[in-house]
LOROLO-296052 format. One record per residue (C-alpha): x, y, z; residue number from 1. Coordinates in steps of 0.001 Angstrom, whole numbers. Layout:
N
+---------+---------+---------+------+
|       X |       Y |       Z | vodo |
+---------+---------+---------+------+
|       X |       Y |       Z |  NUM |
...
+---------+---------+---------+------+
// end
This chain:
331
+---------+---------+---------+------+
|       X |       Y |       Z | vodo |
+---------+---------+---------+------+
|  118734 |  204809 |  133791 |    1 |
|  116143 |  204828 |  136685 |    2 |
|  114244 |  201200 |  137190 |    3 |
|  111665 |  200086 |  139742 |    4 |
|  113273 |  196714 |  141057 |    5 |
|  112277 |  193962 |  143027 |    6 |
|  114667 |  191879 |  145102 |    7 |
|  112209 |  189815 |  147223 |    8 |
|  108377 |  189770 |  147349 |    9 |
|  106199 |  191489 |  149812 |   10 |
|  103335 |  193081 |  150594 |   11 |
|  102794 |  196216 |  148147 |   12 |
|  102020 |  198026 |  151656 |   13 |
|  105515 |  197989 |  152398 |   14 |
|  106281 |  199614 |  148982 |   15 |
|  108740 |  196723 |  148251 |   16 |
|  109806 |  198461 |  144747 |   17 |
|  113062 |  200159 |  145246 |   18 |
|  114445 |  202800 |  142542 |   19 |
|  117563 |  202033 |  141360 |   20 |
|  120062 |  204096 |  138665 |   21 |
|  122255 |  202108 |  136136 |   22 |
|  123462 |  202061 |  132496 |   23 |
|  121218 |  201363 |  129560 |   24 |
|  121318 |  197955 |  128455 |   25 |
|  122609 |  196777 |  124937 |   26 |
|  120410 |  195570 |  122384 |   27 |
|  121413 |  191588 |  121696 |   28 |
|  120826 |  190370 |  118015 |   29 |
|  116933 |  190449 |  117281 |   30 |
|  116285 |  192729 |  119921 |   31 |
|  115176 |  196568 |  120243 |   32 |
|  115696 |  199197 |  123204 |   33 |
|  112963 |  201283 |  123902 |   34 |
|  113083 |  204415 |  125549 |   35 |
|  109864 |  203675 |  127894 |   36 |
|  107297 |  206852 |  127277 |   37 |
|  104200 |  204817 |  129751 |   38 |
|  104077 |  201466 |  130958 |   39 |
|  100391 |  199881 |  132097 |   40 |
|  100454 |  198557 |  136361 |   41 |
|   98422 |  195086 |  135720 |   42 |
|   97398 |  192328 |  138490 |   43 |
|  100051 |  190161 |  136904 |   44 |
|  102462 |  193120 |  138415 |   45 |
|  101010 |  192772 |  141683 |   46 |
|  101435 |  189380 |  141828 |   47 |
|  104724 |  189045 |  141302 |   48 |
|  105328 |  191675 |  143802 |   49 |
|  103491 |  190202 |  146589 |   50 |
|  105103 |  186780 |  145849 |   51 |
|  101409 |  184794 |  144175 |   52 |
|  103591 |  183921 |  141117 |   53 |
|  107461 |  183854 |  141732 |   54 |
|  109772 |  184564 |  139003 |   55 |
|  112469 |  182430 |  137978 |   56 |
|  115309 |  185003 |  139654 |   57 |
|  115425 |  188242 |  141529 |   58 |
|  115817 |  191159 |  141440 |   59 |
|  113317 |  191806 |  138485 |   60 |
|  111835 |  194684 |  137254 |   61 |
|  108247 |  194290 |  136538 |   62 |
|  105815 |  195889 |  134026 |   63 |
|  104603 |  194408 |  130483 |   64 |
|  102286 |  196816 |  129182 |   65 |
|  105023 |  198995 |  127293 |   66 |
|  104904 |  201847 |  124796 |   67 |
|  108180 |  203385 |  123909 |   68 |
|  110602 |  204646 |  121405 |   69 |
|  113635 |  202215 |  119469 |   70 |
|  116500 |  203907 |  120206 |   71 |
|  119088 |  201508 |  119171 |   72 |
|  118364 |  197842 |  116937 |   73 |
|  120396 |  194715 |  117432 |   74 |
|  121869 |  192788 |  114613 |   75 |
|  119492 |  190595 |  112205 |   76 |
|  116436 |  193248 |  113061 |   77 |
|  115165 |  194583 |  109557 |   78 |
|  111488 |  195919 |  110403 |   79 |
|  112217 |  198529 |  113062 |   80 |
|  114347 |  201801 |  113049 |   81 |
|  115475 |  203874 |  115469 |   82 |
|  112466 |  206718 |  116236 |   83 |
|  109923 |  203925 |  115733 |   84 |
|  106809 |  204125 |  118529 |   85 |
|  106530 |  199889 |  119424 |   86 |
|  104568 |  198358 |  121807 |   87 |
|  105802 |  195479 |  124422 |   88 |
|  103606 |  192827 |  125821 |   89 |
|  103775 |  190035 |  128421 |   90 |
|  104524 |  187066 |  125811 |   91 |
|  108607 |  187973 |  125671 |   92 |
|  109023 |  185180 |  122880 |   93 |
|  108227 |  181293 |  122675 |   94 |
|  110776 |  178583 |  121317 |   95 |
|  108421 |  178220 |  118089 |   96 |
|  109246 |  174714 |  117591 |   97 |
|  107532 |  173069 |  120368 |   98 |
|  103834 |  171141 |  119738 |   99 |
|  101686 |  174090 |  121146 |  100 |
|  104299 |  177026 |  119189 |  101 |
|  103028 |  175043 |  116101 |  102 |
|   99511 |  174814 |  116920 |  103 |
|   99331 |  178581 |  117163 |  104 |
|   99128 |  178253 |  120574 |  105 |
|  102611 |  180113 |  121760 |  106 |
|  100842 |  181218 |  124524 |  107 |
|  101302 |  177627 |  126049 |  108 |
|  104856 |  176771 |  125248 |  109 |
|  106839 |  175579 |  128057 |  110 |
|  109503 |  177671 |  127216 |  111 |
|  108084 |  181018 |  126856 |  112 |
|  109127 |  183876 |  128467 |  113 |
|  107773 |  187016 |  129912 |  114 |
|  107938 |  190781 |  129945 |  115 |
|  108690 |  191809 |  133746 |  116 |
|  108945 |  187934 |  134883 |  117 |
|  111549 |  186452 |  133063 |  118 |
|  113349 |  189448 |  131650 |  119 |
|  113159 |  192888 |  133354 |  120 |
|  109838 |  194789 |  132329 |  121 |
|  108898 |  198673 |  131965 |  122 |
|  108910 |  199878 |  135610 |  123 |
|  111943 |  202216 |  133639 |  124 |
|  113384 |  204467 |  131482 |  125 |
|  114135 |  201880 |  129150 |  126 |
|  113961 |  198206 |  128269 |  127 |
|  114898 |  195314 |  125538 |  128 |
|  112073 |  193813 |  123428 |  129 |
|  112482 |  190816 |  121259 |  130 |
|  111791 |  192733 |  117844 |  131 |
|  109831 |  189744 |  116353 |  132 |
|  107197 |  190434 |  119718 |  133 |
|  106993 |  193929 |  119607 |  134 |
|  103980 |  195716 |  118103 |  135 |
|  103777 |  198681 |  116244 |  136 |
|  100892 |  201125 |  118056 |  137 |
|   98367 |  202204 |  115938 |  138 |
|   98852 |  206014 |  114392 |  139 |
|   96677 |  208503 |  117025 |  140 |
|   96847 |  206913 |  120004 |  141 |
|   98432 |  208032 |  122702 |  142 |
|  101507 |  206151 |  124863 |  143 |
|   99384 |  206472 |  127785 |  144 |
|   96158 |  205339 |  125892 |  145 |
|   98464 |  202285 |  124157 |  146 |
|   99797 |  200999 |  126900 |  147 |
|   96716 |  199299 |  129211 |  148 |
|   95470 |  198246 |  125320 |  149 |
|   99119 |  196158 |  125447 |  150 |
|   97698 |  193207 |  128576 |  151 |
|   94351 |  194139 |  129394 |  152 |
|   93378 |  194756 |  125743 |  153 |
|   94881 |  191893 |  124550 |  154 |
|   93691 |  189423 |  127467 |  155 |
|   90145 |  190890 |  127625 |  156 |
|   90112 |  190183 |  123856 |  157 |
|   90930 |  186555 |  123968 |  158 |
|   88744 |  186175 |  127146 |  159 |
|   85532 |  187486 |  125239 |  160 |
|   86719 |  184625 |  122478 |  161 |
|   87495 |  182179 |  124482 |  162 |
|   83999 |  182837 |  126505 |  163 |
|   82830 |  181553 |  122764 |  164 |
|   81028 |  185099 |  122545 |  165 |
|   78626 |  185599 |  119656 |  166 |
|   77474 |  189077 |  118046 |  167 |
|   74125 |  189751 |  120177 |  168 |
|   74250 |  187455 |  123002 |  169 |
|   74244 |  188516 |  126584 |  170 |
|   77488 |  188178 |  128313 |  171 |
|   78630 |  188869 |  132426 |  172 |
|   81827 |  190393 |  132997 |  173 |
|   82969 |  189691 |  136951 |  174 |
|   85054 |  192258 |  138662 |  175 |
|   85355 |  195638 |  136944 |  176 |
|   89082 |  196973 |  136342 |  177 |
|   91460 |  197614 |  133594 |  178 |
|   90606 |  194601 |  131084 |  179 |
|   87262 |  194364 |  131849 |  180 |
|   86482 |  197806 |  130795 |  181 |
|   88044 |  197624 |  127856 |  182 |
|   86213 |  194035 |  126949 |  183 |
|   83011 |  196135 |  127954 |  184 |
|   83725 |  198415 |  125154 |  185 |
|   84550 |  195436 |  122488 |  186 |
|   81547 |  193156 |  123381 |  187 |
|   79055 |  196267 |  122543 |  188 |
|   81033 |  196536 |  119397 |  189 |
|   79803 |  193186 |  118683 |  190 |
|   75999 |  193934 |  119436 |  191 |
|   76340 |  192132 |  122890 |  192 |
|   74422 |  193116 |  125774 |  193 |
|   76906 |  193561 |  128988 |  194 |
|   76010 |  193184 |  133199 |  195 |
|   79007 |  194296 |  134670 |  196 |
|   79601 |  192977 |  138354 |  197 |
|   81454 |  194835 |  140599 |  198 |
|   81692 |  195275 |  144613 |  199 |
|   82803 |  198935 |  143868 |  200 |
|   80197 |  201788 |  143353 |  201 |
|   82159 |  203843 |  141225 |  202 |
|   83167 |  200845 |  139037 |  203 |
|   79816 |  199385 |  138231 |  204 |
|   79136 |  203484 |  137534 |  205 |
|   81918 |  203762 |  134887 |  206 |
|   80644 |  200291 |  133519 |  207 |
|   77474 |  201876 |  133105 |  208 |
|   78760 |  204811 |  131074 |  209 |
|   80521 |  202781 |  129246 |  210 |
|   77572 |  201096 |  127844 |  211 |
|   76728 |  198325 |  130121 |  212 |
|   73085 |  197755 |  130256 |  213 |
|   72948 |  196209 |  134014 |  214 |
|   75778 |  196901 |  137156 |  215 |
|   75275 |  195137 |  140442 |  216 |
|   76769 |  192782 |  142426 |  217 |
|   77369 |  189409 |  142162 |  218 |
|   74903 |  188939 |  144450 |  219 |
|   72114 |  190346 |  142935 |  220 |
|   70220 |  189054 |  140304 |  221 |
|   70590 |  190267 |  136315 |  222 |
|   67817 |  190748 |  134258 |  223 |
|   68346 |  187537 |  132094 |  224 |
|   70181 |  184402 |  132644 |  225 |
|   73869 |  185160 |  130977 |  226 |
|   74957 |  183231 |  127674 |  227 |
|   78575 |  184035 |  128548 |  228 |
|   81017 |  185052 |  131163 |  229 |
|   84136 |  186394 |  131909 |  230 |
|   85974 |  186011 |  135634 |  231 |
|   88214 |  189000 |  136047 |  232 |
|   88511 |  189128 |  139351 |  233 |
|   91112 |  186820 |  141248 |  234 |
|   88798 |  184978 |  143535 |  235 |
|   87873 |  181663 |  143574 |  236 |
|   84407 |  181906 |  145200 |  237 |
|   83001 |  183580 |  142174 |  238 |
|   83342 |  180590 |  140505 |  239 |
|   80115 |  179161 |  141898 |  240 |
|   78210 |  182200 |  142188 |  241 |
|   79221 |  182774 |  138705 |  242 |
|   78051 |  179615 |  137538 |  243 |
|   74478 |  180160 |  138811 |  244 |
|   74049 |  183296 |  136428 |  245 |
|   74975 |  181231 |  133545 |  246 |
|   72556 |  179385 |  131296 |  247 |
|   72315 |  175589 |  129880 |  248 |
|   74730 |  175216 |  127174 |  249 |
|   77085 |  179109 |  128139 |  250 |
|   80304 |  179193 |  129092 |  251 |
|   82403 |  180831 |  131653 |  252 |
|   86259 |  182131 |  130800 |  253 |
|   88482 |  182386 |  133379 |  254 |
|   91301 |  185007 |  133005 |  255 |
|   93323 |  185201 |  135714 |  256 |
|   97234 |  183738 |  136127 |  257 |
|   96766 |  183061 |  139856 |  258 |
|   93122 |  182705 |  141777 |  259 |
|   92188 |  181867 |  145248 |  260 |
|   91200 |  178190 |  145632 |  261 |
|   87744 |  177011 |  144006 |  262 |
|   85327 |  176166 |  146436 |  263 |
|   83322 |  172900 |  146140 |  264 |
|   80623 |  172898 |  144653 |  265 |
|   77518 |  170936 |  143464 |  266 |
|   77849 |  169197 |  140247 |  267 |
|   74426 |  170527 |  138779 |  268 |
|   75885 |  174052 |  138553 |  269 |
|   78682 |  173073 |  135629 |  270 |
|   75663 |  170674 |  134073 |  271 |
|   73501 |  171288 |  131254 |  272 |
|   76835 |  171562 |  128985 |  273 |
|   78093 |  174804 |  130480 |  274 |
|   82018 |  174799 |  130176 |  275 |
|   84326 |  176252 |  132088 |  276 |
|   88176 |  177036 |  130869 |  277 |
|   91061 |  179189 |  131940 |  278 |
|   92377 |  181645 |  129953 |  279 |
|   96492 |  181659 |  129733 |  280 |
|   98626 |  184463 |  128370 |  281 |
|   97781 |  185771 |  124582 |  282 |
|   99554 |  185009 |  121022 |  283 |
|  100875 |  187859 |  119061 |  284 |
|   97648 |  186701 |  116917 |  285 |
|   95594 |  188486 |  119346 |  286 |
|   97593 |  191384 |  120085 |  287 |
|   97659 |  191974 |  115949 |  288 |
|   93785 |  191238 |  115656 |  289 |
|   93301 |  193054 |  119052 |  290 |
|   95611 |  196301 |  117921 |  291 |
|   93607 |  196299 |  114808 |  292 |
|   90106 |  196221 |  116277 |  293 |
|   90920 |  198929 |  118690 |  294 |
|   92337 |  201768 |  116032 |  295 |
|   89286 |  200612 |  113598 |  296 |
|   86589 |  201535 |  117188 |  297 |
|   88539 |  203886 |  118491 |  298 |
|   89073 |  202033 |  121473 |  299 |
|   90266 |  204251 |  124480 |  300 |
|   90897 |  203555 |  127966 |  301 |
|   89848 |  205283 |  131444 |  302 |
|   93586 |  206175 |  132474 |  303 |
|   94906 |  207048 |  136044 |  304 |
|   98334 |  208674 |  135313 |  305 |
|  100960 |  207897 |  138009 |  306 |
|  104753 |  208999 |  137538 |  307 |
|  107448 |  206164 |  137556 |  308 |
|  108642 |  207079 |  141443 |  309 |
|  104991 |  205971 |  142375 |  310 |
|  104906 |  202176 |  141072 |  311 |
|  104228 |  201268 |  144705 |  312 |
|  101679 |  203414 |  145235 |  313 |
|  100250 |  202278 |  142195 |  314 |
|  100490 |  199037 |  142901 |  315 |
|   98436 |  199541 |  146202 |  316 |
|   95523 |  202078 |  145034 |  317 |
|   95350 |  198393 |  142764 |  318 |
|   95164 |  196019 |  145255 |  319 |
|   92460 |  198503 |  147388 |  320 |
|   90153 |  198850 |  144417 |  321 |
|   90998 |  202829 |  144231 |  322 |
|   91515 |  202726 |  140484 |  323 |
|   88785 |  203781 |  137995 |  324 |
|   90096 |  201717 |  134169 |  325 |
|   93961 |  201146 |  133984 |  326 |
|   96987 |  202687 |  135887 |  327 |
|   99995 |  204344 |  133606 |  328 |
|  103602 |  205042 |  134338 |  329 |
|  105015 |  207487 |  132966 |  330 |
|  108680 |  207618 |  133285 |  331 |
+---------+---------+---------+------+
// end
């Protein structure tokens, strides 16, 4: 089995990511293998590899936007069979006893693990998946299309509800890549009108096509004072200038697992009841309701195709901005 691996972090530059050959693994009770057919490249990815958020262990094998094939089911797994398409996310599995697992908030538990973090992800040919947090992928969609639907689908998703978004409200979405194009395409499902924000040219152009009604940057004005917001982009400055867009009473979601520090900033621009919250991981809750919404709309994603040898330089054309929607592996 070929797997991208990471034994220390660096900068992607260096093309850290070294290909390695091994065995397959073995399937543990309540656990699939997949035979990886794409896997999405997602900031979380790049973070790890460039050290921003450090994994428990090394090496690791990143990657936790998987679509693949079961080819062999552990013990005690009753709702998958080998030849199965499934989908694998970034929540591994929770302990589902703790305070927030009961809550419905498994996206919180202390003891939760993740895809390409925890447990080696889909930088390869194949991979194990906790059965009970594997998704099926909906009937006509692609493994290439499924797989950016898998983090940035799921994330964007929650981030649009956790922004508190109504049907026809107005609603920001700050830097332009994989997630925020496809919670472009959800928010004018809801009758929303979108500004996309964007340093790139060629972003705030596909944001456009998409169906955004306004692209500029950050530091140009919108037409109308935003009701809602969403912070893709890892940078704590936008915070503030973020802030200033948004009206009395709106709120601003933050999704992003690591950001550069917050700059001070006057206490006027969070008053007026504006909130501000972070948003952390996703439940299988959202990838279910998320999964569902997409097949009913449609939903397809801007690709860039990359073969598996190339995770570094997928990784980079990332970081540098180069990508237009989501970057695929395909083993």
């Amino acid at each position: 089995m070929r797997r991208l691996s990471l034994s220390k972090p660096a900068p992607v530059v260096t093309r850290p990511l070294q290909l390695l050959l091994g065995g397959l693994p073995s399937p543990g009770r309540g656990q699939l293998r997949l035979r990886v057919r794409a896997c999405g490249v997602c900031h979380t990815d790049l973070h790890t590899v460039e050290g921003e958020i450090t994994p428990p262990a090394y090496p690791i094998v990143p990657g936790h936007q998987i679509v693949g094939t079961v080819d062999a089911v552990g013990e005690g797994v009753a709702d998958w069979a080998v030849g199965d398409r499934a989908g694998v996310a970034w929540l591994h599995a929770a302990c589902g006893t703790c305070d927030f697992c009961q809550r419905d908030e498994e996206n919180l538990c202390p003891r939760a693990r993740f895809t390409g973090f925890h447990v080696d992800g889909g930088y390869a040919e194949a991979v194990l998946a906790e059965a009970a947090y594997t998704y099926a992928i909906p009937p006509g969609v692609s493994d290439e299309e499924a797989a950016p639907l898998l983090c940035a689908g799921i994330i964007g998703y929650r981030s649009l509800r956790k922004a508190d978004l109504s049907p026809g409200e107005t609603v920001g979405l700050v830097g332009f890549g994989a997630s925020a194009h496809l919670a472009l395409q959800v928010a004018r499902r809801w009758g929303c009108t979108v500004y996309a924000f964007s340093r790139g040219e060629r972003h705030r152009r596909l944001a456009l096509d998409l169906g955004a009604s306004w692209a500029g940057t950050i530091d140009q004005p919108p037409p109308a004072p935003l009701d809602r917001a969403v912070l893709f982009a890892p940078v704590g400055d936008l915070v503030p200038a973020t802030l200033r867009l948004l009206r009395p009473g709106g709120t601003l979601a933050i999704n992003a697992i690591h950001m550069t520090d917050i700059p001070s900033m006057p206490y006027a621009m969070l008053y007026g009841e504006r909130t501000m919250r972070s948003v952390a991981n996703a439940t299988r809750r959202d990838g279910k309701e998320f999964l569902a919404l997409a097949a009913q709309m449609g939903l397809r994603p801007t690709i860039a195709r990359y073969a598996l040898d190339d995770a570094n330089q997928a990784l980079l054309d990332l970081k540098q901005g180069r990508i237009e929607g989501a970057a695929v592996l395909i083993p």
